[in-house]
N, C-alpha and C positions, 0 to 999 in steps of 0.2 A: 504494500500500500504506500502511495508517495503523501509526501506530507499534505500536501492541495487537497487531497480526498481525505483529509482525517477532519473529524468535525473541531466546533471552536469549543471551549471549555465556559460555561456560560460564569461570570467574575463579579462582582462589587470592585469598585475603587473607594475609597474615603478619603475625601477633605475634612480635617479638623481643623476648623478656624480657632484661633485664643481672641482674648477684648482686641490684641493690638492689632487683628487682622493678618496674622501669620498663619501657615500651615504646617501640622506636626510631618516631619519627615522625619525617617530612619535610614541609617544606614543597614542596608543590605547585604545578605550572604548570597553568594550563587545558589541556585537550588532547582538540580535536571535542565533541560533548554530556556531558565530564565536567567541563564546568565550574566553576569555583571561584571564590568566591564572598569579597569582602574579609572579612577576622575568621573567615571559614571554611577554609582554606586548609592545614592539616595534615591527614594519612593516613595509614596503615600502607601498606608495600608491599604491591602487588598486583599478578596480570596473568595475563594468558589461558594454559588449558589446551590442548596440543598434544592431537591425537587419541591416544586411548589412551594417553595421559599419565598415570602414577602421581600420585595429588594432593600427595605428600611428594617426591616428585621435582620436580614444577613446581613445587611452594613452597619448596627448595631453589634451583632454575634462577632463579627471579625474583628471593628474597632474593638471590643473587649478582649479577644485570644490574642489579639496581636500588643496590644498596649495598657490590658487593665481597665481605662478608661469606661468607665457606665454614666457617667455626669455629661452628656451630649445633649446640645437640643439641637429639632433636625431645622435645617433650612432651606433645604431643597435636593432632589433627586433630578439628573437628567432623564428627560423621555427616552431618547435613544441610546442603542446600543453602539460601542463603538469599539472595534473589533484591531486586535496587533496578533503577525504572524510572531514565533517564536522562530530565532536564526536557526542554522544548522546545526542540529548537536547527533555528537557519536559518543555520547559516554556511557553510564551504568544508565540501566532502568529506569523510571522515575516515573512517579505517580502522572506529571504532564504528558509522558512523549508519548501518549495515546490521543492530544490532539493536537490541531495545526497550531494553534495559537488561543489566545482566549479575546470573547465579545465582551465589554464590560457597561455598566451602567454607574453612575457614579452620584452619590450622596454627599451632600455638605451638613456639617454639625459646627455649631457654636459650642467650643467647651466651657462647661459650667461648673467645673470642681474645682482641685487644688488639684499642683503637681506634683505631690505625693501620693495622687490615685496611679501613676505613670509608672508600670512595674513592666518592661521588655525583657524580663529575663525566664519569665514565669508565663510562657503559651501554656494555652490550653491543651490536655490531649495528649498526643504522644510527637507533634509534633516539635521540631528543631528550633529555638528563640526565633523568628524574623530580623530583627535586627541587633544591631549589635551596640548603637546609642543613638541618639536620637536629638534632634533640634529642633525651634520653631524658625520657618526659612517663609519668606516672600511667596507667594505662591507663582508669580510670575516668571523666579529662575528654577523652578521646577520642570520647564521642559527642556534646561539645560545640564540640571543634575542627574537627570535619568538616563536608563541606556538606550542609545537611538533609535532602535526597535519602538519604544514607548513610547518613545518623542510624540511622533505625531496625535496619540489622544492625547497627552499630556498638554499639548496645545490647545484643545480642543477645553479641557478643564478648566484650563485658567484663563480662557473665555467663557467660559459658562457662568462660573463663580467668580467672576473678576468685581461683581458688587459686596462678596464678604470681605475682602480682602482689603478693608479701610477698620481703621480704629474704632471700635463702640464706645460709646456715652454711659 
Protein backbone atom coordinates (compact mmCIF):
# COMPACT_ATOMS: atom_id res chain seq x y z
CA UNK A 1 0.00 0.00 0.00
CA UNK A 2 1.61 3.55 -0.89
CA UNK A 3 1.27 6.02 1.51
CA UNK A 4 -1.44 8.35 -0.97
CA UNK A 5 -3.89 5.34 -0.25
CA UNK A 6 -3.58 5.17 3.41
CA UNK A 7 -6.20 7.04 5.08
CA UNK A 8 -5.75 10.43 7.33
CA UNK A 9 -5.61 9.97 11.14
CA UNK A 10 -8.72 12.20 12.20
CA UNK A 11 -6.59 14.91 15.05
CA UNK A 12 -7.45 17.93 17.52
CA UNK A 13 -4.86 20.71 17.59
CA UNK A 14 -5.20 23.00 20.71
CA UNK A 15 -4.50 26.67 21.00
CA UNK A 16 -4.12 27.69 24.76
CA UNK A 17 -4.30 31.35 24.94
CA UNK A 18 -2.89 32.95 28.63
CA UNK A 19 -4.46 36.89 29.63
CA UNK A 20 -1.33 38.17 27.77
CA UNK A 21 -2.54 36.49 24.51
CA UNK A 22 0.24 33.84 24.06
CA UNK A 23 0.05 30.38 23.18
CA UNK A 24 1.32 27.38 25.32
CA UNK A 25 3.83 25.53 23.03
CA UNK A 26 6.09 22.45 23.80
CA UNK A 27 8.96 21.27 22.96
CA UNK A 28 8.63 18.04 21.18
CA UNK A 29 10.12 14.60 20.99
CA UNK A 30 10.04 12.80 17.47
CA UNK A 31 7.53 10.02 17.62
CA UNK A 32 7.00 7.39 14.38
CA UNK A 33 6.65 9.62 10.88
CA UNK A 34 6.18 12.83 13.06
CA UNK A 35 9.31 13.77 13.08
CA UNK A 36 11.13 16.69 14.26
CA UNK A 37 13.38 18.38 12.87
CA UNK A 38 16.45 20.41 14.98
CA UNK A 39 15.29 24.51 15.19
CA UNK A 40 11.97 22.99 14.36
CA UNK A 41 10.83 21.25 17.34
CA UNK A 42 7.90 23.30 19.14
CA UNK A 43 3.96 22.57 18.62
CA UNK A 44 0.76 23.09 20.13
CA UNK A 45 -0.80 20.12 21.77
CA UNK A 46 -2.52 17.64 19.72
CA UNK A 47 -3.86 14.00 19.37
CA UNK A 48 -6.37 11.79 17.91
CA UNK A 49 -10.13 11.68 17.85
CA UNK A 50 -11.92 8.71 19.66
CA UNK A 51 -14.92 7.45 17.45
CA UNK A 52 -17.75 9.69 17.90
CA UNK A 53 -15.67 11.85 19.97
CA UNK A 54 -17.19 15.55 20.54
CA UNK A 55 -14.11 17.80 18.99
CA UNK A 56 -14.24 20.01 22.20
CA UNK A 57 -14.38 17.04 24.24
CA UNK A 58 -11.08 15.44 22.65
CA UNK A 59 -9.50 18.85 22.62
CA UNK A 60 -10.40 19.02 26.25
CA UNK A 61 -9.02 15.17 26.83
CA UNK A 62 -5.68 15.96 25.00
CA UNK A 63 -5.13 19.52 26.46
CA UNK A 64 -5.25 17.53 29.96
CA UNK A 65 -2.82 14.13 28.84
CA UNK A 66 -0.73 16.24 27.32
CA UNK A 67 -0.29 19.20 29.84
CA UNK A 68 -2.53 18.68 33.11
CA UNK A 69 -4.39 21.80 32.36
CA UNK A 70 -8.42 21.31 33.07
CA UNK A 71 -8.87 25.26 33.90
CA UNK A 72 -9.66 26.18 29.98
CA UNK A 73 -12.59 28.18 28.61
CA UNK A 74 -13.23 27.38 25.01
CA UNK A 75 -13.24 30.09 22.46
CA UNK A 76 -13.76 28.78 19.45
CA UNK A 77 -13.26 25.59 17.26
CA UNK A 78 -12.42 25.72 13.60
CA UNK A 79 -15.27 24.34 11.14
CA UNK A 80 -12.84 22.70 8.80
CA UNK A 81 -10.61 20.02 8.72
CA UNK A 82 -7.33 20.77 7.75
CA UNK A 83 -5.27 17.88 6.68
CA UNK A 84 -0.62 17.51 6.68
CA UNK A 85 0.92 14.40 4.98
CA UNK A 86 3.45 12.90 7.23
CA UNK A 87 7.24 12.82 5.40
CA UNK A 88 8.92 9.61 4.45
CA UNK A 89 9.60 7.59 7.31
CA UNK A 90 11.57 3.95 7.24
CA UNK A 91 11.88 3.22 10.95
CA UNK A 92 10.38 0.96 13.70
CA UNK A 93 6.41 0.55 13.76
CA UNK A 94 4.41 3.08 15.18
CA UNK A 95 1.02 3.41 16.20
CA UNK A 96 0.94 6.45 12.80
CA UNK A 97 2.49 4.78 9.87
CA UNK A 98 -0.90 3.12 9.31
CA UNK A 99 -1.92 6.54 7.95
CA UNK A 100 -0.86 9.07 5.34
CA UNK A 101 -0.88 11.92 7.55
CA UNK A 102 -3.60 13.30 9.93
CA UNK A 103 -6.97 15.83 9.15
CA UNK A 104 -7.09 18.12 12.17
CA UNK A 105 -9.63 20.42 13.40
CA UNK A 106 -8.42 22.98 15.96
CA UNK A 107 -9.81 24.54 19.31
CA UNK A 108 -8.90 27.77 21.05
CA UNK A 109 -9.08 27.83 25.04
CA UNK A 110 -8.55 30.89 27.24
CA UNK A 111 -6.57 29.45 30.36
CA UNK A 112 -8.16 30.13 33.57
CA UNK A 113 -5.99 28.46 36.24
CA UNK A 114 -2.47 28.82 37.65
CA UNK A 115 0.69 27.50 36.33
CA UNK A 116 1.19 25.20 38.69
CA UNK A 117 -1.97 23.14 37.13
CA UNK A 118 1.19 22.64 34.11
CA UNK A 119 2.45 19.16 34.90
CA UNK A 120 4.20 17.77 31.15
CA UNK A 121 5.99 15.20 32.68
CA UNK A 122 2.86 13.07 33.92
CA UNK A 123 0.63 11.88 30.26
CA UNK A 124 -1.98 10.16 30.70
CA UNK A 125 -1.98 6.30 29.94
CA UNK A 126 1.00 4.41 28.84
CA UNK A 127 1.91 6.98 26.62
CA UNK A 128 5.62 8.72 26.37
CA UNK A 129 5.61 12.75 28.14
CA UNK A 130 4.95 14.86 24.69
CA UNK A 131 7.04 17.31 25.40
CA UNK A 132 9.82 17.97 27.16
CA UNK A 133 9.38 21.89 28.48
CA UNK A 134 7.27 24.16 27.40
CA UNK A 135 6.62 28.11 26.95
CA UNK A 136 4.08 30.66 26.28
CA UNK A 137 5.24 31.96 22.47
CA UNK A 138 3.37 34.50 20.02
CA UNK A 139 1.09 32.58 18.24
CA UNK A 140 2.02 34.11 15.07
CA UNK A 141 5.86 32.58 15.19
CA UNK A 142 4.35 29.23 15.40
CA UNK A 143 4.38 28.50 11.97
CA UNK A 144 7.96 29.20 12.17
CA UNK A 145 8.79 26.89 15.07
CA UNK A 146 7.20 23.91 13.78
CA UNK A 147 8.31 21.39 11.31
CA UNK A 148 7.40 22.39 7.73
CA UNK A 149 5.27 19.60 7.16
CA UNK A 150 2.85 21.41 9.61
CA UNK A 151 3.73 24.68 8.51
CA UNK A 152 1.18 25.16 6.22
CA UNK A 153 -2.10 24.40 8.93
CA UNK A 154 0.00 26.16 11.33
CA UNK A 155 -0.73 29.01 9.20
CA UNK A 156 -4.00 28.56 8.67
CA UNK A 157 -4.29 28.66 12.87
CA UNK A 158 -2.88 31.60 13.44
CA UNK A 159 -5.31 33.17 11.03
CA UNK A 160 -8.17 31.70 12.49
CA UNK A 161 -7.29 32.62 16.12
CA UNK A 162 -5.30 35.67 15.24
CA UNK A 163 -8.24 37.71 17.41
CA UNK A 164 -7.12 35.71 20.84
CA UNK A 165 -3.80 36.45 20.56
CA UNK A 166 -4.04 40.30 22.05
CA UNK A 167 -3.98 40.90 25.88
CA UNK A 168 -7.28 40.49 28.15
CA UNK A 169 -8.69 43.09 30.41
Amino acid sequence: MTQTSLPYRPNVGIALFNQQGHVFAGRSHSAGPEIILPGFDWQMPQGGIDPNEDIVAAARRELAEETGVTSAELLAATPEWWAYDFPGYSGPAHKLTAFRGQRQRWVAFRFTGTEAEFDITQPNGDEPAEFSEWAWLPLAEMPGRVVPFKRPVYEKVAAAFAAFAVPTS
